[in-house]
Steps between C-alpha positions, in 0.01 A plus 500: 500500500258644228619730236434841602235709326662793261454796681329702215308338283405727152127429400569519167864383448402324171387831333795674675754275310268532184516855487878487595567264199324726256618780609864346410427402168342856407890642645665253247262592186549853565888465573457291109272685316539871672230717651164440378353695196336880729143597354422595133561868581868398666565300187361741261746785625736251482462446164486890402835530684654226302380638167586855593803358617579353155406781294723765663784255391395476167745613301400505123729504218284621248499847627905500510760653742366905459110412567586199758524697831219762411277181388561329844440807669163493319429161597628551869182804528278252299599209755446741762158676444364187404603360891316785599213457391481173560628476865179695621250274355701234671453655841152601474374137344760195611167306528393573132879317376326169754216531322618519194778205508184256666309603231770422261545197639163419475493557095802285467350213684141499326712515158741216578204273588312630212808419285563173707136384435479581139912318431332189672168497246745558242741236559281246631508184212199295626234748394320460182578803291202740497291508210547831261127598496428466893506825700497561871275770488239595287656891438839331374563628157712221323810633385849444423595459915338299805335632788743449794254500826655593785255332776 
């Protein structure tokens, strides 16, 4: 007797169990690492929480045991007014903080290949050492430093 045919057969089984798999392994990173990093704006007021956070603790022993309390108190208003301003511009322009950490991003990638680039001229021992008088371009003032070119 023939093997009888499944009675459901998924299209796309392969993809199924694909998806499945990943799904899995993005369970375990999270359960590892913790919940992924929220947008620049989440992260931002993050941040100002922590740092108010840290300076309403601050306790400073230069102003002594008489000024301490007042001088917190100070700092507590300080702390506070400066959340308040901030937490608005947060609100009205979470997009801006995007913006602003791709674009930061961006700068620190162009200058790490720039600096990349220019390490590997610098190090590299099989090119003849330039002569003194030759310039790159014909504005180049000799003086005491080289042009770095950053193409």
């Amino acid at each position: 007797m023939p093997a009888e045919a499944p009675s459901e057969v998924h299209a796309d089984a392969w993809a199924t169990a694909a998806a499945e798999d990943l799904e899995a392994e993005r369970a375990r990173r999270r359960a590892r690492q913790g919940a992924p990093p929220g947008s620049a704006a989440e992260e931002f007021r993050k941040l100002v929480d922590a740092v108010a956070g840290k300076l309403s603790d601050l306790q400073s022993p230069l102003l002594g045991a008489v000024a301490g309390p007042a001088a917190q108190q100070v700092v507590r208003q300080v702390v506070q007014q400066a959340k308040a301003a901030v937490e608005p511009v947060i609100e009205r322009n979470p997009d801006v903080f995007d913006h602003l950490a791709a674009a930061g991003s961006e700068l620190l990638a162009a200058y790490r290949s720039a600096v990349q680039d220019q390490e590997r001229r610098w190090t590299a021992r099989d090119t003849p050492p330039r002569d003194p008088g030759e310039r790159r371009d014909p504005g180049d003032e000799p003086g005491p430093g080289e042009r770095i070119d950053l193409d």
